[in-house]
N, C-alpha and C positions, 0 to 999 in steps of 0.2 A: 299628908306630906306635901310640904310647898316646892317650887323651883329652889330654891335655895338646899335643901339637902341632894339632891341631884347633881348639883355640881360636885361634890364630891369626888365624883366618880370620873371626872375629868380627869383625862391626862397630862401632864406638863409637856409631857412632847406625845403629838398624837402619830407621829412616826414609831413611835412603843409599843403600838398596840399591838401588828403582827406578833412581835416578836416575845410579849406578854401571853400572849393565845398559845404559842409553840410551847412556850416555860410550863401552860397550864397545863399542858398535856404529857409533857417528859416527867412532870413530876405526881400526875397520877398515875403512870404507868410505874416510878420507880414506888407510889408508895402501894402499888396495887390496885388501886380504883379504876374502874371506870367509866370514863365518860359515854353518855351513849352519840351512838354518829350523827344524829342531827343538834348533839350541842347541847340538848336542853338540861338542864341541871336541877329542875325544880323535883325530880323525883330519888333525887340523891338527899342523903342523910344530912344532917346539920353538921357532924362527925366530919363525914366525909367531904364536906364542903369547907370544912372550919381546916381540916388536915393542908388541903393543898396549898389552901389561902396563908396558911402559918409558915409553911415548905417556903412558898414563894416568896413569902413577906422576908425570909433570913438568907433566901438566895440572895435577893437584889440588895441584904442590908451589908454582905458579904463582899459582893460586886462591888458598893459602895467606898467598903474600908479598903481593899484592891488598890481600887484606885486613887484614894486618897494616900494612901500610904505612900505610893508610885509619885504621885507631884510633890509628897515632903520630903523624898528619902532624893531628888537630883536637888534641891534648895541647898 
């Protein structure tokens, strides 16, 4: 894998990331998983890895339409 798939993983605003880390964690606890305290995640399940990432991915697509909705609806 080159540098070029690593960017990826880049944030658009790196002020996100705390607050991505906190998301990762409220929504393994609401789906039951958990993370172990040092963070590391490589002994967790593909499942259980695929679960949070899917949670999060529809929280912020949610957050998203929020907000969009919110600057069309004073237009």
């Amino acid at each position: 894998m080159g540098q070029g798939s690593k960017s990826s993983n880049n944030l658009v605003v790196p002020r996100a990331n705390g607050a991505l880390e906190q998301m990762k964690y409220e929504v393994a606890q609401e789906l039951g998983i958990s993370i172990p305290q040092d963070g590391y995640q490589g002994n967790m399940t593909s499942y259980e890895n695929g679960s949070i990432g899917g949670y999060i991915t529809k929280r912020l697509v949610t957050l998203a339409e929020q907000q969009l909705a919110g600057q069309y609806s004073g237009q």
